[in-house]
C-alpha positions in Angstrom: -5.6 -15.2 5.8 -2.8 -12.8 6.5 -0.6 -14.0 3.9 -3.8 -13.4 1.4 -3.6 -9.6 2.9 0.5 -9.2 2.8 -0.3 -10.9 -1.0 -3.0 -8.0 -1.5 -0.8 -5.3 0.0 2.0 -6.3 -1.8 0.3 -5.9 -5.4 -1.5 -3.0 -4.6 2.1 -1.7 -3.7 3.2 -2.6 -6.9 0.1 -1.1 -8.8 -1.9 1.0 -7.0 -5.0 1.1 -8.6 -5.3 5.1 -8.3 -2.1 6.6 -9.6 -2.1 10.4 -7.9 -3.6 11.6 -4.7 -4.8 15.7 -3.9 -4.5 17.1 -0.2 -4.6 20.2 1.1 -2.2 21.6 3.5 -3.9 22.6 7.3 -0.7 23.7 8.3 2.8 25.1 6.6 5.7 23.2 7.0 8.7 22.9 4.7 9.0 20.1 2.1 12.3 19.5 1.1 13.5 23.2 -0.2 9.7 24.2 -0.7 8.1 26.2 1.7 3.7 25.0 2.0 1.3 26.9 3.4 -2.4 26.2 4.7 -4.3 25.7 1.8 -2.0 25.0 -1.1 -3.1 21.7 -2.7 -0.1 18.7 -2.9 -0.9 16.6 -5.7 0.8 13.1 -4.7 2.6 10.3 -7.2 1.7 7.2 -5.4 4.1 4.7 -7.7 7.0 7.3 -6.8 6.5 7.6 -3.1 6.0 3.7 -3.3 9.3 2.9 -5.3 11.5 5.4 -2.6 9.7 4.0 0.5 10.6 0.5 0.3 13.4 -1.8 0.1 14.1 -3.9 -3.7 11.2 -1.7 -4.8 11.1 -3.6 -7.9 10.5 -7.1 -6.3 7.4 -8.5 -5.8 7.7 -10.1 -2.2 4.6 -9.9 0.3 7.1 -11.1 3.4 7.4 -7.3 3.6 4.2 -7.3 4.6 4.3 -10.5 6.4 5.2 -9.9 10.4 5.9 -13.6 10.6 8.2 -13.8 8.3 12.3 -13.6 9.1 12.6 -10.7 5.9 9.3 -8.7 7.9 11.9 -7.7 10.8 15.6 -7.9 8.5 15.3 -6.9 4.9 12.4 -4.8 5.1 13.0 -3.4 8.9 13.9 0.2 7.5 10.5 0.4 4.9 8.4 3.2 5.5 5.4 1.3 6.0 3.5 4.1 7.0 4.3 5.4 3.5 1.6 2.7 1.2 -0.4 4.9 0.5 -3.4 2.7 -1.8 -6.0 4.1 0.2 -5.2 7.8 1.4 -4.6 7.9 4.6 -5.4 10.2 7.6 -9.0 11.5 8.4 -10.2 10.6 4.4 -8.9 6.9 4.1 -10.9 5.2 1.4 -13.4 3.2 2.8 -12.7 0.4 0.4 -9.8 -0.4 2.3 -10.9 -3.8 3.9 -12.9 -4.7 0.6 -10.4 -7.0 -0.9 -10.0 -9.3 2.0 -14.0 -8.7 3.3 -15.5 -11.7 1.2 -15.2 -15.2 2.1 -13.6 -17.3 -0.7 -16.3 -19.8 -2.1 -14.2 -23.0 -1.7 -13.0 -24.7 -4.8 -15.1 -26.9 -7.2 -13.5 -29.3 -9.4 -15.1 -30.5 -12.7 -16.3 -34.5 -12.1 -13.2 -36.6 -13.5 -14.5 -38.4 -17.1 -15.8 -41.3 -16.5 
């Protein structure tokens, strides 16, 4: 089951079903050479901030996801994990967060062989 999640993460990674994200700023801080202030809205890209955060952007690979995997600690040590941002995050995360994983599988049926 948490291969099926890192395999969920990793596609929603890849294409995030929402493409842009709005937030309001509590607090100023600086953002890169952009001064925000309280209340300004940030309208966020969520394929951009998903293609900069993560090592071989382009490749599909849920090990990144994967703490058990060897890649989990080497070739994606440095991703920003904190950085998928699918859901939101913070004090608004999406509620559908657990949804993908939260139904049991049906197990397989197999047509009768011809007799």
């Amino acid at each position: 089951m948490k291969y099926l999640a890192a395999v969920v993460k990793e596609c929603l990674r890849i294409a995030p079903p929402v493409e842009f994200g709005l937030r309001e700023a509590t607090e100023s801080f600086q953002l890169n050479k952009y001064q925000v202030e309280p209340g300004q809205l940030l309208l966020t890209h969520y394929p951009s901030v998903h293609k900069h955060a993560f090592a071989d952007s382009n490749e599909f690979d849920p090990d990144r996801w994967y703490e058990e995997s060897a890649a989990y600690n080497t070739k994606y040590a440095n991703d920003q994990r904190n950085a998928f941002l699918t859901f939101s995050g913070g004090g608004r995360l999406c509620a559908g967060l657990k949804v993908p994983l939260s139904f049991p599988l049906p197990p397989p049926s197999f047509p009768p062989p011809d007799t």
